[in-house]
N, C-alpha and C positions, 0 to 999 in steps of 0.2 A: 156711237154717240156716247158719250161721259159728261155729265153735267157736274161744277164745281161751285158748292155755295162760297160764296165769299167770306171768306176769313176776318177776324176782329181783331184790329189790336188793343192795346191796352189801356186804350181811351175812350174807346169803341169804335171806331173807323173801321168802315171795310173795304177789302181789299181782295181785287181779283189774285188767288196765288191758289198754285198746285203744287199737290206733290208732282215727282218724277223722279228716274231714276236713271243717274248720268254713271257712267263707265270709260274704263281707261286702263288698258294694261293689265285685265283679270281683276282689276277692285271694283270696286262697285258700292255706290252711296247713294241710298234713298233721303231727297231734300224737300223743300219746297221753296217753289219761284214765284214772282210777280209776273202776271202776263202782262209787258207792256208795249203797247202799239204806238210807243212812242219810241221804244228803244230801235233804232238798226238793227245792232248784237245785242247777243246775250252776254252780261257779265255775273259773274260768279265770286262772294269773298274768300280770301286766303285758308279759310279753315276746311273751305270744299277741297282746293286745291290740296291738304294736306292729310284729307279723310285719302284720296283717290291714291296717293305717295306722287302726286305732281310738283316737278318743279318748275314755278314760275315763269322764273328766265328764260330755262330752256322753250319755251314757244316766241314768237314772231313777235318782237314789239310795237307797240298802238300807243296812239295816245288818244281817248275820248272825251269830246266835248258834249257838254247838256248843260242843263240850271244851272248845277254847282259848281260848274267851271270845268275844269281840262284833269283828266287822272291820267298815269301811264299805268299802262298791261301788259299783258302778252297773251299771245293767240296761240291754242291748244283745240285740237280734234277731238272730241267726245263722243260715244255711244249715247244717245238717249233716248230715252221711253215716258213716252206719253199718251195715258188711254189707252194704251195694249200696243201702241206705233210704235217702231224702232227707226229709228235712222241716226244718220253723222250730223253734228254742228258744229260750226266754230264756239268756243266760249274765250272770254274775255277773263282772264283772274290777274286781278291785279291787288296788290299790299293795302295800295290806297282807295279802295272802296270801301266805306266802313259803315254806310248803313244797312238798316235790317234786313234789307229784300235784296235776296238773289234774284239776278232781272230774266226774264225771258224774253229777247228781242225777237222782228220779225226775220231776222236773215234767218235761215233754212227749218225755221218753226212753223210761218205764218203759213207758207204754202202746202203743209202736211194737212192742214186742216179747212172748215170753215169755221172761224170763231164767233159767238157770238155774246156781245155784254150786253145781260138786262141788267143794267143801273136800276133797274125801279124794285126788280125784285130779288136781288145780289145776289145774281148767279151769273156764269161762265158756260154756256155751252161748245163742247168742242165735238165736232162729227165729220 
């Protein structure tokens, strides 16, 4: 079990987001993501994608719809580690996601774990 207090941003909002550490082809980048149980996938922005030496294109093209409208990506296989877990996920990087939070969808996240959000007391438990 790893508990995550929620993080602030610069207005003071908080926000459920971890670090983690995704991997790819012997690189490896410690980030931090938004857990959100609203996303499907996970997507990730371009500067992940160029910490890891990934290129874009070369994964599966998607286009994703939510709030902001429809972005295109592409889908890439990552190593990730969460709370001491390792497993595979799809991640989503695409050019055109350009806000702050790296997202952590539920596809092959949510079932690693049992999560839980205390909103009242901004924390994240994951066991």
């Amino acid at each position: 079990m790893k508990i995550f207090p929620y993080q602030r941003n610069s207005v003071g909002d908080s926000f459920p987001v971890i670090d983690l550490l995704v991997s790819k082809n012997n690189r490896a980048a410690r980030i931090f993501a938004l857990v959100d149980s609203g996303a499907t996938v996970s997507i990730f922005r371009e500067d992940v994608a160029e910490q890891l030496g990934v290129t874009i294109e070369s994964g599966k093209e998607t286009f994703l719809g939510g709030v902001g409208g429809r972005i295109k990506g592409n889908i890439h296989k990552l190593d990730v580690e969460i709370a001491g877990k390792k497993f595979s996920c799809p991640i989503v990087f695409s050019r055109e996601y350009l806000v702050s939070f790296n997202l952590l969808g539920r596809e092959a996240v949510f079932n690693q774990f049992k999560i839980i959000f205390e909103e009242n007391n901004n924390l994240l438990t994951l066991e």
